[in-house]
C-alpha positions as CSV (number, residue, x, y, z in Angstrom):
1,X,71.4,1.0,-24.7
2,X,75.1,1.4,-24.7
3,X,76.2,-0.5,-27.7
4,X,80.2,0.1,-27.2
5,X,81.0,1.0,-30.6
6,X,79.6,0.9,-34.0
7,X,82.6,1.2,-36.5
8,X,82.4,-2.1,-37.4
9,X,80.2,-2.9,-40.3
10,X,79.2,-6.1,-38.6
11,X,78.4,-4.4,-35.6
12,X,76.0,-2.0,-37.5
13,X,74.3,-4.7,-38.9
14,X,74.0,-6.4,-35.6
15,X,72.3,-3.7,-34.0
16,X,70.1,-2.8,-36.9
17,X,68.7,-6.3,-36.7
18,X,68.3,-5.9,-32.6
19,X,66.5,-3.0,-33.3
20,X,64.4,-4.9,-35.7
21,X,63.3,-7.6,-33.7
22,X,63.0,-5.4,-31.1
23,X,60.7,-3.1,-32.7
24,X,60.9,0.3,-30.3
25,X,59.1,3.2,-30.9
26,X,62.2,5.3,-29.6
27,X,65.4,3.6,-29.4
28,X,68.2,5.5,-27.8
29,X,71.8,4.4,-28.4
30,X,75.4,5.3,-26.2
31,X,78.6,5.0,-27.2
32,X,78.2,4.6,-30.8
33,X,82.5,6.1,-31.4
34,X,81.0,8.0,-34.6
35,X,83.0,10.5,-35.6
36,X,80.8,14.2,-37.3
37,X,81.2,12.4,-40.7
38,X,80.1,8.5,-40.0
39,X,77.0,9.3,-38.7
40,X,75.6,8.3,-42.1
41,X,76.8,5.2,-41.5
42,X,74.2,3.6,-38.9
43,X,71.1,2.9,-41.0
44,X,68.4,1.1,-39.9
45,X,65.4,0.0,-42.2
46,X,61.9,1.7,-40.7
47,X,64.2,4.3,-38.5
48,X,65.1,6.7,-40.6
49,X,64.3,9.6,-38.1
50,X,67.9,9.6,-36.6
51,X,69.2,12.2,-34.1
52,X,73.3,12.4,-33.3
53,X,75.6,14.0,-31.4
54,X,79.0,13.0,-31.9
55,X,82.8,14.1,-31.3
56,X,85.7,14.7,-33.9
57,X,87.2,11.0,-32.4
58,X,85.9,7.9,-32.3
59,X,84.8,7.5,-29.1
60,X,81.7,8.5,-27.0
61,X,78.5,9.2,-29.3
62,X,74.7,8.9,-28.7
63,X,72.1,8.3,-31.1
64,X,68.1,8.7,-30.6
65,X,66.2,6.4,-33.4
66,X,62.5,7.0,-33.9
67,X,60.3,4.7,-36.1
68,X,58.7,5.6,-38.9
69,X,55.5,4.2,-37.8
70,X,55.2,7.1,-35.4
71,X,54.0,10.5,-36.0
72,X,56.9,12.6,-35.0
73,X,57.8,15.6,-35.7
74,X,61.2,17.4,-33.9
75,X,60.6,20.6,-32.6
76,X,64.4,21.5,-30.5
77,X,67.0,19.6,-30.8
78,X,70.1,20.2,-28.5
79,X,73.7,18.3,-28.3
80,X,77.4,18.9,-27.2
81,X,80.4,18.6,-29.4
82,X,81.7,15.8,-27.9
83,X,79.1,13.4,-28.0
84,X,77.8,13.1,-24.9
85,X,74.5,13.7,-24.7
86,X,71.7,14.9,-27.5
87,X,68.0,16.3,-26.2
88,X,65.1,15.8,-29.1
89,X,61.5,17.5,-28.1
90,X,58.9,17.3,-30.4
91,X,55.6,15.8,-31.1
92,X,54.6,12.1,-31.2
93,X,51.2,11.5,-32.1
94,X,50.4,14.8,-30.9
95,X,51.8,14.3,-27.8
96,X,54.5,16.3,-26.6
97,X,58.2,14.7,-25.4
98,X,61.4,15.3,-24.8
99,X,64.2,12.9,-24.5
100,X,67.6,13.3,-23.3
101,X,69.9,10.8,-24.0
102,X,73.6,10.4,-22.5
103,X,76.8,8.8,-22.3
104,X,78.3,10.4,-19.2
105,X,82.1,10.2,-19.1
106,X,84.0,7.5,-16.8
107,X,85.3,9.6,-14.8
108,X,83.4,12.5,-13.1
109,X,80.1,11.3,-13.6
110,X,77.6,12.1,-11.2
111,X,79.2,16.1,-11.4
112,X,78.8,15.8,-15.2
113,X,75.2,14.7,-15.0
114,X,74.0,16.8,-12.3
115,X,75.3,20.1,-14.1
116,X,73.9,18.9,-17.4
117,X,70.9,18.8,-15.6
118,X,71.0,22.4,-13.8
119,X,71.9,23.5,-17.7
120,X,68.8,22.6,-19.0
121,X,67.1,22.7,-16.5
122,X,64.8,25.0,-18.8
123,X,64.0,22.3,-21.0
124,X,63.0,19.7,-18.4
125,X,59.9,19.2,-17.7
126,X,56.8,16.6,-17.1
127,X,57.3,15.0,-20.7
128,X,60.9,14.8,-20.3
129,X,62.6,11.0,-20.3
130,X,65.8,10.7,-19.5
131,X,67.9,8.0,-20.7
132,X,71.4,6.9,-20.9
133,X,75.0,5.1,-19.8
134,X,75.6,7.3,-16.3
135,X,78.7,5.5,-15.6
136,X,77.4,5.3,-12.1
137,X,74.8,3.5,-9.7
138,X,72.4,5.6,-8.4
139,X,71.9,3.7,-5.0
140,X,73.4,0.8,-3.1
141,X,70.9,-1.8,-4.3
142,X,72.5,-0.8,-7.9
143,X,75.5,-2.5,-6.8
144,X,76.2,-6.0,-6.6
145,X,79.0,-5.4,-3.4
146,X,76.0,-3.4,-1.8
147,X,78.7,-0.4,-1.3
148,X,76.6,3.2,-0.4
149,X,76.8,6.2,-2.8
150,X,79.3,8.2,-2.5
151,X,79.0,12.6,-1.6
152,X,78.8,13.1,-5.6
153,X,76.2,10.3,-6.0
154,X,73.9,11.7,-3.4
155,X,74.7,15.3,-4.6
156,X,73.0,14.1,-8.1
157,X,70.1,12.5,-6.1
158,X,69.5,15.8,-4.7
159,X,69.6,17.6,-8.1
160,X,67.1,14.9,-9.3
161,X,65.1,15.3,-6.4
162,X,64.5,19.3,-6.2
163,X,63.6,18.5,-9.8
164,X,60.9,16.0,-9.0
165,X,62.9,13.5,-10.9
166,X,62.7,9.8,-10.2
167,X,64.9,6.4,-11.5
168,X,61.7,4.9,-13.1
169,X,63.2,1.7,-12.8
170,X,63.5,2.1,-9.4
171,X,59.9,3.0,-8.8
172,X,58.7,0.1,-10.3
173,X,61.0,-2.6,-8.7
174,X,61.9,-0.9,-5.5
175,X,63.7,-4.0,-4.0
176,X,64.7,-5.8,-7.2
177,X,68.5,-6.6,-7.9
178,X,69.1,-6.5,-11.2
179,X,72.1,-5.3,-13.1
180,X,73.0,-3.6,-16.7
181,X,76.9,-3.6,-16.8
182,X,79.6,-6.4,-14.8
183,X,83.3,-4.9,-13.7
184,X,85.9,-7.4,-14.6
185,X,88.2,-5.1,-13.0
186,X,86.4,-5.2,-10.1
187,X,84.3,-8.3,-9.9
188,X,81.1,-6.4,-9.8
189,X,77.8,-6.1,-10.9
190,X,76.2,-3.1,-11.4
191,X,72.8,-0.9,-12.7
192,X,74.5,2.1,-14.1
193,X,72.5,2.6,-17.0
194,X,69.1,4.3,-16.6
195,X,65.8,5.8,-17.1
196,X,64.9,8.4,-15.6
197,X,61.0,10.3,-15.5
198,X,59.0,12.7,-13.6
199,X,57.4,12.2,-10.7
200,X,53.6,13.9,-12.0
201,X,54.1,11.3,-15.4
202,X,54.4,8.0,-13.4
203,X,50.7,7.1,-14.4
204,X,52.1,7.2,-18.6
205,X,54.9,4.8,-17.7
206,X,53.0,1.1,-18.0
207,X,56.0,-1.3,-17.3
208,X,60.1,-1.6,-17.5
209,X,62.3,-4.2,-17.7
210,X,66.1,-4.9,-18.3
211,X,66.6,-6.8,-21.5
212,X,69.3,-9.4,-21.5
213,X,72.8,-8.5,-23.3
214,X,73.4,-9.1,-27.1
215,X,75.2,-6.6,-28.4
216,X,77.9,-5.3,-25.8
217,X,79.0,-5.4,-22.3
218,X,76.1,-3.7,-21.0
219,X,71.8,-4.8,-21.0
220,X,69.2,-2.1,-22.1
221,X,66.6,-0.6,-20.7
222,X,63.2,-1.2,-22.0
223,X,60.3,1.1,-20.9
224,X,56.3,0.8,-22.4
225,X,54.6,3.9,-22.5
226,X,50.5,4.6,-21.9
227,X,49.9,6.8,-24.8
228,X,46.9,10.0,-23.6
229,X,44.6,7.5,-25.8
230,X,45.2,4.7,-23.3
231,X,45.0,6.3,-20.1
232,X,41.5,7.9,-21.5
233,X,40.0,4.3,-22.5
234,X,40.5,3.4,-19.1
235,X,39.9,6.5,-17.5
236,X,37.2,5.2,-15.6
237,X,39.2,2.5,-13.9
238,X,41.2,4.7,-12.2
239,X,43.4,2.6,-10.0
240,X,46.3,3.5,-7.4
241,X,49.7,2.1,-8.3
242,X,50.9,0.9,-4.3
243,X,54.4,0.8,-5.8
244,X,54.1,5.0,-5.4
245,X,54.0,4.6,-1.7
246,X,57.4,3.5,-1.6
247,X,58.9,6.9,-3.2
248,X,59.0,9.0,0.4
249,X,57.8,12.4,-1.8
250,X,54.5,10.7,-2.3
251,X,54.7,9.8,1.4
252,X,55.1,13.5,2.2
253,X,52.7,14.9,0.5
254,X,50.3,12.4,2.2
255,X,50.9,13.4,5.5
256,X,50.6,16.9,4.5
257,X,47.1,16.7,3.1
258,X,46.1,14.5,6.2
């Protein structure tokens, strides 16, 4: 959730007492405008597992929170000087992740993402969850005005593509229109914050939802997660999710076996 600075003491406290009523697992947080040596300052009771990666000025800044009711433990963690994105893999309850969180800049987006992605390319893979404020829809339905991607939009799609990446959002509500972030410059609503999964991992992801503003400008993302221990207790209620027929690769590969 892009929480548009946290330098204000009251705005700390706000947010630790969202993220208390809230109670995730995983909480991943852009913008934060932490400088190297305020990262102390965002404390949250039951989150002491905190991850940064912030700039020398007070501006940009992401933050991944884990709870201390989970098992985790941090095997690579990865993040840019300028406080723009930070990647955590490790172990939670013996499961592996990684999470990617970032806070692309407002100008240059898509370009910035997509060759964040083709640098770690490496790192990506089938437990990787990627989160953030990308500063930019990812498809006309993400927009209020309805306007169609532009070249550097659908150049990103095509990165996320050949990586079997998919907006999970997306997946799930395929026709829905519903926003994270409104343009009083420009009188428009818009999804540019996301979440973003592999295509063979859709079966882990249980449900997603955009959760009303509190704390800034822009609503957060909030995704449930079928833990191995789940999808095993009902292993033998196997059942095909018919919102997976509305992603075209799934479509593809169809018509291939047939």
């Amino acid at each position: 959730m892009n929480v548009n600075g946290l330098n204000a003491p009251l705005k700390r406290y706000r947010t630790a007492e969202w993220i208390r009523t809230h109670q995730p697992t995983i909480c991943c947080l852009q913008e934060t405008h932490l400088t190297h040596k305020d990262s102390h300052k965002l404390k949250v009771k039951g989150w002491k597992k905190a991850f940064h990666a912030n700039g020398h000025q007070k501006q940009a800044g992401v933050a991944i929170l884990i709870s201390d009711k989970t098992n985790f433990k941090a095997t690579v963690v990865k993040r840019d000087k300028e406080g723009h994105y930070i990647m955590v893999k490790g172990l939670v309850q013996q499961e592996n992740i990684t999470i990617l969180n970032i806070y692309a800049p407002n100008t240059g987006a898509p370009k910035f993402i997509k060759q964040l992605l083709i640098d770690l390319r490496n790192e990506i893979d089938s437990n990787t969850i990627i989160v953030g404020d990308f500063n930019t829809p990812l498809t006309a339905l993400d927009r209020s005005s309805r306007q169609k991607v532009n070249k550097e939009t659908m150049d990103l799609n095509y990165t996320l593509e050949q990586m079997d990446l998919t907006d999970i959002y997306r997946t799930f509500h395929p026709t829905t229109t519903e926003y994270t972030f409104y343009s009083t410059a420009h009188g428009i609503f818009s999804k540019i914050d996301h979440m973003i999964g592999h295509k063979t991992s859709l079966n882990k992801f249980k449900k997603i939802e955009i959760v009303s503003r509190t704390l800034s400008d822009h609503s957060g993302i909030k995704l449930k997660i079928n833990s191995k221990r789940n999808l095993q207790n009902h292993a033998n209620t196997w059942k095909l999710n018919n919102l997976l027929l509305n992603e075209h690769w799934v479509k593809n590969e169809i018509k291939m076996e047939m």
